[in-house]
C-alpha positions, 0 to 999 in steps of 0.5 A: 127060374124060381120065380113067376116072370110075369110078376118080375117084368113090372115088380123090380123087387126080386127078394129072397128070405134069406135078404131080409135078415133082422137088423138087430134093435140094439144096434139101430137104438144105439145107433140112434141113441148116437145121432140123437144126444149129440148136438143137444147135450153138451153145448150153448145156443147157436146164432141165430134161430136156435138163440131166438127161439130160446129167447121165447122160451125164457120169456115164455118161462118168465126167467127175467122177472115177473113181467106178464108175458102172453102165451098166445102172443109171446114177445122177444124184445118187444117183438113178436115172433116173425114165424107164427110159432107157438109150441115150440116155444111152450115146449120149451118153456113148460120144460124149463118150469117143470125139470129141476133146477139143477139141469141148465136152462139151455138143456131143460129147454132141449129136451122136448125137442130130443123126443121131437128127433125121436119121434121122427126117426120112429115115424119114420121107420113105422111109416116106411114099414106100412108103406111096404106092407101094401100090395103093390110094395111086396116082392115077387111071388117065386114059383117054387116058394122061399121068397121074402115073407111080407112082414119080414120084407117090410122090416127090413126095407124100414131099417134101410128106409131110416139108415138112409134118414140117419145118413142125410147130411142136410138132418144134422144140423138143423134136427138138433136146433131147438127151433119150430122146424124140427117141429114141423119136421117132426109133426110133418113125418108124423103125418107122413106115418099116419096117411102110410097106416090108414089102409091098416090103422085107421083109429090110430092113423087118424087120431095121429093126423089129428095131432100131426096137422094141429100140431105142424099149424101150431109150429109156423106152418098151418098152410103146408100142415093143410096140403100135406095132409088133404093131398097125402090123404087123397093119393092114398084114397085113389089107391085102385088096389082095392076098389072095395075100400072106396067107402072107407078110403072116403071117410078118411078123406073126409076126416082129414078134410074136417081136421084141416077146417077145425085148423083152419080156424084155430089159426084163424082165432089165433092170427097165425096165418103169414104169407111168405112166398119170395119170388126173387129166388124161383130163378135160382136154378142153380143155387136149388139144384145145388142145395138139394144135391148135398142136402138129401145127400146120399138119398137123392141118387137112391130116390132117382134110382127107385123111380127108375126101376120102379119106372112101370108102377109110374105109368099107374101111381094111385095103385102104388102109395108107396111111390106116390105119397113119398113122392107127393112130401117130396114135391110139396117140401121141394115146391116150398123150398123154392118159393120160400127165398130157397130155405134149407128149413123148408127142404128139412121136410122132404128128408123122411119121404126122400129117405123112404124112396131111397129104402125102395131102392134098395132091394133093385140095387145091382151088386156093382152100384152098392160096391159103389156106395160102399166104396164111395161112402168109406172113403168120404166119412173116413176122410172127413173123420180124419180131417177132424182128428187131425185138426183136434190133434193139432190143437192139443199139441201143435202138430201139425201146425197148420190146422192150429193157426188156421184155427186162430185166423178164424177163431181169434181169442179161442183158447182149447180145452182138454176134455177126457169124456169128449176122447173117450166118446170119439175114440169109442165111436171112431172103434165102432166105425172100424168094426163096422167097416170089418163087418162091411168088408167081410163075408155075411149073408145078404141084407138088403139094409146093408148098402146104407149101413156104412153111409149111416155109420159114417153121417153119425161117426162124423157128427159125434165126433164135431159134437165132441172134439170140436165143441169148444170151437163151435161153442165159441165160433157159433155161440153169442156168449164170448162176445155176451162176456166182452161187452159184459166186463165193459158194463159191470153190473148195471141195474138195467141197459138200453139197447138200439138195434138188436137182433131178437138172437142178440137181445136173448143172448145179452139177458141168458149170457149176460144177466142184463136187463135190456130196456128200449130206448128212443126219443120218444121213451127217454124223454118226458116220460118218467115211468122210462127207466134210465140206463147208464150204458147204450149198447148198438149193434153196428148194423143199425148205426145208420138210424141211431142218431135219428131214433136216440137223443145222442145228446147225452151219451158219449162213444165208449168202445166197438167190441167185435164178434170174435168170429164175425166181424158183422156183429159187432157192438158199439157200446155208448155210456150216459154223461149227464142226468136226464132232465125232464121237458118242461 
């Protein structure tokens, strides 16, 4: 035996040097480079967070006219925003008023949130690292020496730790919305970094609990801000390891706390404060089970592995933080999926912490599990790569046929285009997935990152690939703009349109898409009221046909067409043309 046994009966981390080779920093810039444009570059706002949110920023922006728009309480359709969400949007809006001209809107809008994503992977990466720094974290001392070195031990487990966030399937989507959860998410990890740093940090880990827990108030969710950060702070204060630091561990405690009251009242002035707890799902055992099966998947098996073999450090939890902070984010983010109506977006947080227990699995794992994973892992993302190809294929020649007419069934109306720059970023990532299963499959020295290289390759290969071969499908199945241009070829050029029961996601993509100057319009506003201007076409979304008559003088407007949704036949638009002048009430 080269080690002390009465370390290993209760540390499972058994690592030589010769495991924690580096990762080289290209490799993990590109490879986040890869997962990070894709998805922002290239493509129209989504239905319908991602619509809706853009809409604030526009008006924010002050795009369509010179109308006063508050910043403390911005509007969308008269409406304000349901989530109590503030920076974002002023992100969004300072980044469309300062960029050039020359970039599209949509894009100049993204671009803060590309650093948001940014900033979550580093976060990350930094605070698995500090996590894996502490005591309790490192390896097994060996007796005759030549176990793994703490710093390049904890660099090699942050690799694993953000290889296993990049291979999370339920980040893709949602982290390239440009929408207040990929800012909570962001600020969230943040957070999760600067409580991983307070034993090492202090000066920096506060000042970035400060930005953090402001920061995730200011994006909709100032109560889990508060929580997150008042018990993060807590579990690393009851750390036993080091009895001496009680003082110091209290100060931070209590900087978090004043940080949380000053919040507290922030949101307070500013009226940010919602209460949208829904019982009607905690029932929902299986819906949850399910969602929180393939949206932390794969990090989920390796988080339950890591408790299980790190099962002693359980029995004594506030003297290892690196199992219990990840595991007081998981809770919580759970917990709030639960009672926020099972919400994917509530879920989103518990992603870096669920990735971080994951990275703790990593130097246990038997060779016969990570064989497993690998085999597992190649087969899955090879198969879903291939699925892609083939449907890409089919649209460009015909062959197979199948995929092409399922293609028209679902999406009627699309019409592909061929794009060389799209090829040539698929084909190159499809060429570095080969190599990268090469390199897997060869022999090499051990790595302790190694088990989740493939399962991060094949999450960003399938992801770009979507975002390149399949954008044109998913601009025109998930974009309002096809259904924007319909109704817009019906309407002309109007001065101005009334508009009846419009989403905020619809209304923002009618003024972006359509240049359309949309004007509420009701009884009330129609009639006897001059300073009313009066719109010569209606348009009614089909959901509301049911109050139409009741809220609209329907008098003087007459039925003119039901333009559908290409791709969902629950947004269509009902469009209604003025028949006679309005007359004033005497």
């Amino acid at each position: 035996m080269t080690f002390n046994s009465s370390d290993s009966s209760s540390n499972p981390a058994i690592v030589a040097q010769s495991a924690v080779r580096r990762l080289p920093r290209w490799v993990l810039l590109m490879f986040c480079l890869a997962y990070v444009l894709p998805g922002f570059v290239g493509r129209t706002p989504w239905k319908a967070d991602d619509m809706e949110a853009f809409g604030f920023m526009l008006h924010l922006a002050q795009t369509f006219g010179p109308e006063t728009v508050s910043w403390l309480k911005p509007t969308l359709l008269g409406q304000v925003d349901p989530h109590a969400a503030l920076l974002p949007y002023w992100l969004g809006a300072w980044s469309i008023q300062i960029l050039p001209a020359a970039i599209p809107i949509d894009l100049a809008a993204r671009v803060p949130f590309m650093g948001l994503l940014a900033l979550t992977l580093a976060a990350t990466w930094y605070g698995v690292y500090a996590l894996a720094r502490t005591p309790a974290a490192q390896p097994v001392t060996f007796a005759f020496g030549g176990e793994a070195r703490p710093a390049d031990y904890a660099r090699a487990i942050a690799d694993g730790g953000l290889l296993a966030l990049l291979a999370c399937l339920g980040l893709a989507r949602l982290s390239h919305e440009a929408t207040p959860a990929l800012a909570q998410l962001s600020f969230s990890t943040l957070l999760f970094f600067a409580l991983a740093n307070l034993p090492r940090k202090r000066t920096g880990a506060w000042v970035s609990s400060a930005i953090a827990i402001v920061g995730m108030a200011l994006s909709g969710a100032p109560a889990l801000a508060m929580i997150l950060g008042v018990g993060g702070a807590i579990v690393m204060a009851l750390d036993t390891g080091k009895p001496s630091a009680l003082r110091a561990r209290s100060v931070d405690v209590a900087w978090v706390l004043l940080i949380c009251l000053a919040t507290a009242a922030l949101v307070s002035a500013l009226g940010l404060w919602r209460w949208r707890v829904a019982y009607s799902h905690i029932f929902e055992i299986k819906s949850m089970t399910r969602l929180l099966l393939w949206f932390t998947w794969p990090a989920w098996p390796l988080a339950i592995w890591t408790l299980w073999r790190w099962r002693f450090q359980l029995q004594h939890l506030t003297a290892n933080p690196h199992l219990s902070l990840p595991l007081w984010f998981v809770a919580v983010a759970i917990c709030t999926t639960w009672f926020s109506g099972l919400s994917d977006r509530a879920l989103l947080l518990s992603l870096p912490a669920m990735a971080t227990l994951a990275a703790f699995a990593l130097p246990t794992l038997r060779r016969s599990v990570s064989a497993f994973v690998d085999w597992f892992t190649l087969v899955f993302f090879s198969v879903g790569a291939l699925i892609i190809w083939v449907v890409w294929t089919s649209l460009q020649t015909g062959i197979p046929a199948q995929p092409a007419i399922n293609v028209a069934r679902l999406a009627p109306g699309f019409t592909h285009v061929f794009s060389g720059a799209a090829l040539v970023f698929a084909l190159m990532a499809s060429l570095v997935w080969a190599s990268l299963v090469k390199w897997r499959a060869g022999r090499h020295r051990a790595a302790i990152w190694k088990s989740m290289a493939l399962p991060a390759g094949g999450a960003i290969l399938c992801w770009l690939l979507v975002m390149t071969l399949w954008l044109p499908l998913l601009n025109f199945a998930r974009s309002y703009e096809p259904l924007v241009l319909k109704v817009r070829d019906m309407l002309g050029t109007p001065e101005c349109v009334h508009y009846h029961g419009l989403t905020r996601a619809q209304g923002a993509a009618f003024e972006f898409h359509g240049k359309v100057k949309l004007i509420p319009t009701s009884k009330d506003s129609t009639d006897g009221n001059p300073q009313v201007a009066q719109c010569e076409w209606l348009i009614v979304d089909t959901q509301a046909l049911s109050t139409l008559k009741k809220d609209v003088d329907m008098q003087t407007w007459q039925y003119q067409a039901t333009v559908r949704r290409p791709s969902d036949n629950n947004e269509d638009i009902v469009l209604y043309k003025r028949t006679a002048p309005h007359v004033a009430k005497p």
